[in-house]
C-alpha positions as CSV (number, residue, x, y, z in Angstrom):
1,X,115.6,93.2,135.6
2,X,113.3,91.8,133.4
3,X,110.0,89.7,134.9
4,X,108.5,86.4,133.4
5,X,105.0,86.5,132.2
6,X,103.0,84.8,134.6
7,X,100.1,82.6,133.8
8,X,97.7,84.8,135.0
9,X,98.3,88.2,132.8
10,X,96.7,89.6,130.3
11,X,99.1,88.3,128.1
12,X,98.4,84.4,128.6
13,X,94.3,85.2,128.2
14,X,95.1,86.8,125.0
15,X,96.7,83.6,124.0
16,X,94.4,81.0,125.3
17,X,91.9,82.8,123.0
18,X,94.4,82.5,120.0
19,X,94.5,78.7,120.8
20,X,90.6,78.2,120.9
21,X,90.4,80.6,117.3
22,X,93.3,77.7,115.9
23,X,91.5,75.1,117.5
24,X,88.0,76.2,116.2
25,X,89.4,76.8,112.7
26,X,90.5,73.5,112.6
27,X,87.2,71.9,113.7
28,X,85.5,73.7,111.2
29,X,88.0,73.1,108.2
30,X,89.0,76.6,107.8
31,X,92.6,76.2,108.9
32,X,94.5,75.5,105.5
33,X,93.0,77.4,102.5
34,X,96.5,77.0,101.0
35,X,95.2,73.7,100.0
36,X,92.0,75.1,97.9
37,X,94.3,77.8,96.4
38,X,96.9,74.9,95.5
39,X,94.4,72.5,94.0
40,X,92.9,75.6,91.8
41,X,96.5,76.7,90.7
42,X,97.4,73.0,89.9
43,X,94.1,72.7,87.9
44,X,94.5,75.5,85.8
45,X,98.3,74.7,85.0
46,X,96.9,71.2,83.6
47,X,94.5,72.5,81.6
48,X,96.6,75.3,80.1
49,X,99.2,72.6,79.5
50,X,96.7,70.4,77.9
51,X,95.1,73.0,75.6
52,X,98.7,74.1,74.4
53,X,99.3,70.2,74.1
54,X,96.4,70.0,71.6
55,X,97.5,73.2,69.6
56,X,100.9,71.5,68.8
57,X,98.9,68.5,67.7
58,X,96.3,70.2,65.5
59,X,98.4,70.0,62.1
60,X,99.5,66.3,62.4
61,X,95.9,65.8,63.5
62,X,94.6,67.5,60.2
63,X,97.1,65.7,58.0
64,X,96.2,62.4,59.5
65,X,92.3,63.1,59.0
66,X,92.6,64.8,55.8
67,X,90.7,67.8,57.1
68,X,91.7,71.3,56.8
69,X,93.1,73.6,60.3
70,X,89.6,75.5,59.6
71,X,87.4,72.2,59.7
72,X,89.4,71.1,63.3
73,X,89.1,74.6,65.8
């Protein structure tokens, strides 16, 4: 026969200190770092698409401004 945790076990203080570590993280901003780590990642894949953007442009961009590729990296 299996018993039900009662509220008073050293099971439910474990988890009341869970809940204030979840609450405090949240207070303190900590609880979502995903969102830093997102931001960064979406960063760098706009500046790597950007860069690679202005590489395909380079040579129309030298012909337009009668300049040499040398004279435009």
């Amino acid at each position: 026969m299996k018993r039900c945790p009662t509220s008073t076990g050293p099971d439910r203080e474990s988890d009341d200190r869970t809940e204030v570590r979840r609450q405090d993280a949240f207070t303190t901003g900590r609880a979502r770092p995903n969102g830093v780590l997102f931001a960064m990642r979406r960063s760098l894949i706009l500046v790597v698409a950007s860069v690679s953007a202005l590489n395909l442009a380079l040579p129309d961009l030298a012909i337009d401004l009668l300049a040499t590729n040398s004279a435009l990296t």
